[in-house]
C-alpha positions as CSV (number, residue, x, y, z in Angstrom):
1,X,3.4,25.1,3.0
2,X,3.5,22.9,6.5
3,X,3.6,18.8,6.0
4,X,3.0,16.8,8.6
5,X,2.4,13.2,8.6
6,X,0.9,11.2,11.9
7,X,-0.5,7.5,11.6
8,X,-4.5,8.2,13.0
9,X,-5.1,4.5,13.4
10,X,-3.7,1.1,13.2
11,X,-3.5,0.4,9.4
12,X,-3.9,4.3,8.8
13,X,-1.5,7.8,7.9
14,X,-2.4,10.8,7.0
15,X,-0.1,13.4,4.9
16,X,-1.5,16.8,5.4
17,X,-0.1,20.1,3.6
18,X,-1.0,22.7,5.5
19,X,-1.4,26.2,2.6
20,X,-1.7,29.7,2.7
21,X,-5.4,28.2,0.7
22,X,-6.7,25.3,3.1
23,X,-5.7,22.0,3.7
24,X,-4.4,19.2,1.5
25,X,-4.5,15.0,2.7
26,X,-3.3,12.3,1.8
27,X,-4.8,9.3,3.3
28,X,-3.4,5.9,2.8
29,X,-5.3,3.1,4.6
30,X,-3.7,-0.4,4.2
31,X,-6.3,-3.2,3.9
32,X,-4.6,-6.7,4.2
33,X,-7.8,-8.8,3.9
34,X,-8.5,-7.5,0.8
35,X,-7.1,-7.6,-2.7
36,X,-6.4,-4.0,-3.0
37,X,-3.5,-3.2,-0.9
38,X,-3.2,0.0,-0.1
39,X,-6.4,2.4,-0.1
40,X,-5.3,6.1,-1.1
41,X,-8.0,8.9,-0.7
42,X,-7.0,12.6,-1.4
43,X,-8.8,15.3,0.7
44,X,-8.6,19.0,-0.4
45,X,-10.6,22.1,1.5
46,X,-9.7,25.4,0.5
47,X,-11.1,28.4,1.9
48,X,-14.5,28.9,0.9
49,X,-14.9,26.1,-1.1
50,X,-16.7,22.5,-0.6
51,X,-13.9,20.1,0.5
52,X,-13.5,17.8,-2.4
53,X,-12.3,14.2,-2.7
54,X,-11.3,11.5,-4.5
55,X,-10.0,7.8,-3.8
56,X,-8.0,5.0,-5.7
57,X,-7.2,1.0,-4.9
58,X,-3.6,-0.2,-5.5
59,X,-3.0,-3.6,-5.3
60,X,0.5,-5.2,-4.3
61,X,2.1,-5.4,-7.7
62,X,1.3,-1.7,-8.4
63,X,2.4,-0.2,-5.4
64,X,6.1,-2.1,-5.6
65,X,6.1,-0.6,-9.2
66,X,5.3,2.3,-7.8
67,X,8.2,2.3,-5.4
68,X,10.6,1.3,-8.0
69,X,9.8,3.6,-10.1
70,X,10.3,6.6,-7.1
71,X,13.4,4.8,-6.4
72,X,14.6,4.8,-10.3
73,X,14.2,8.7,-10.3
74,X,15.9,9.3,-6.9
75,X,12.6,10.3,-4.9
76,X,13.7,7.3,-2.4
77,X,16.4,5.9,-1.0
């Protein structure tokens, strides 16, 4: 597996994992204006398949409980 991470656009990054099976993304959009923070969609395209995806909203207070929490279990510095 190959990660790479690249911001495509102001406000925009894109994780990608790069498998011997397709492509994996991670795209995390960041919408200030609104009340959802952050916007994270997950992209998936495997060989042969339809590329399938889903999206979720976080809002401030649940992405800096998400951070703790990566923090608490030593996934971040």
């Amino acid at each position: 597996m190959r990660t790479t991470f690249h911001e495509v656009e102001l406000g925009k990054a894109v994780i990608q994992n790069a498998t011997e099976v397709g492509t994996e993304q991670l795209v995390v959009t960041v919408h200030p204006e609104s009340k959802a923070a952050i916007q994270i969609q997950i992209r998936q395209d495997t060989n042969g398949s339809s590329p399938t995806s889903s999206s979720i909203a976080i809002n401030a207070h649940g992405l800096e409980q998400l951070v703790r929490w990566l923090r608490e279990e030593g996934a971040l510095s």
